[in-house]
C-alpha positions in Angstrom: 20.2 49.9 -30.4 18.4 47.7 -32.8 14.9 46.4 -32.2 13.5 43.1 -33.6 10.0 41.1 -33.2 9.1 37.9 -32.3 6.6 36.2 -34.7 4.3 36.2 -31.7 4.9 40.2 -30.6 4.0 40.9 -34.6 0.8 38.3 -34.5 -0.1 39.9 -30.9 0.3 43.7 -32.6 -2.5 42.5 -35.7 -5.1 40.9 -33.2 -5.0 44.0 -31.2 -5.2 46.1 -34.4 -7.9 43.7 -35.6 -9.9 43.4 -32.5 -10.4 47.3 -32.4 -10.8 48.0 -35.7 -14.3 45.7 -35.7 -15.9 48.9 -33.9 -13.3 51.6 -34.7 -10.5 51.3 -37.2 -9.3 54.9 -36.8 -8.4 54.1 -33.1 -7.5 50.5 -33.5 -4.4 53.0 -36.2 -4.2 55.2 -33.2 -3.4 52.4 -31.1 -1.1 50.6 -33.0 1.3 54.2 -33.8 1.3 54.5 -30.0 2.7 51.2 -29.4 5.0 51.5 -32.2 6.5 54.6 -30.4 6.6 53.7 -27.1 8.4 50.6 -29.0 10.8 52.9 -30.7 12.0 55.1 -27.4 13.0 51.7 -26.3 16.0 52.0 -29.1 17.8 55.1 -26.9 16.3 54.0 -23.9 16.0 50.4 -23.3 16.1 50.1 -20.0 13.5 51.9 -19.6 10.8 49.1 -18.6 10.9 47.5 -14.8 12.4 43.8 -14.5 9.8 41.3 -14.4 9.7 38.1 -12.5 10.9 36.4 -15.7 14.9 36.5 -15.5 16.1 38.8 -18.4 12.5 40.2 -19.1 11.6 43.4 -18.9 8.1 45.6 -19.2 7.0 48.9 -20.4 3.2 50.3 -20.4 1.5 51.9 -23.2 0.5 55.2 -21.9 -2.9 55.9 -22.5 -3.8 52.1 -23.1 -4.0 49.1 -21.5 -1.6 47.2 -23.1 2.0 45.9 -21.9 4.8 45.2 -23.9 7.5 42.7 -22.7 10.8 42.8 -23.8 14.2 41.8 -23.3 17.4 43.5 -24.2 20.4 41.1 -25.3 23.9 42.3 -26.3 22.7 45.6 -29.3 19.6 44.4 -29.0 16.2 44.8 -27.8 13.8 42.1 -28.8 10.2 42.5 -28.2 8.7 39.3 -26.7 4.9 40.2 -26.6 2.3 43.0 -26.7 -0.9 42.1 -24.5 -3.4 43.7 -22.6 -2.7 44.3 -19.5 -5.7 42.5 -18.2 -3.9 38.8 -20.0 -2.0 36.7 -17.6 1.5 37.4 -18.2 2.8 35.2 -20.9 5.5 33.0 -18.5 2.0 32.1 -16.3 0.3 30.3 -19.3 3.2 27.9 -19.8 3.0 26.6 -16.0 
């Protein structure tokens, strides 16, 4: 299955790189790979995350950090929506 980015999953990916790499850029790399795998898995598996309260949205942790990434899987495709810390309101809360 094919994944693809949003401009705002790709923007949300640098600021977290970003944000870490001001006190640690060797982590801030460490975190970004870890997201980029957990991303990739969701090529054979992408039903792996838990629905959401968002219709069609789904949501997978990053193991070992405390980020979320929110997804959704149309047709041969799974299309990451966002990557935020898990602390964040989720992203259909800001909107209301």
């Amino acid at each position: 299955m094919k994944v693809s980015f949003t401009e705002t999953a790709l923007a949300e990916i640098e600021e977290i790189f970003a944000y870490i790499a001001t006190h640690n850029v060797t982590a801030a790399a460490a975190v970004v790979d870890r997201v980029q795998r957990v991303i990739a898995r969701l090529e054979d598996f992408p039903l792996t995350g838990h629905s959401t309260d968002e219709p069609g949205v789904r949501i997978v942790p990053v193991v070992r950090y405390p980020y979320l990434i929110f997804y959704a899987v149309a047709d041969e495709e799974v299309v990451v929506l966002h990557v935020r810390h898990g602390a964040r309101k989720r992203p259909w809360e800001e909107e209301r």
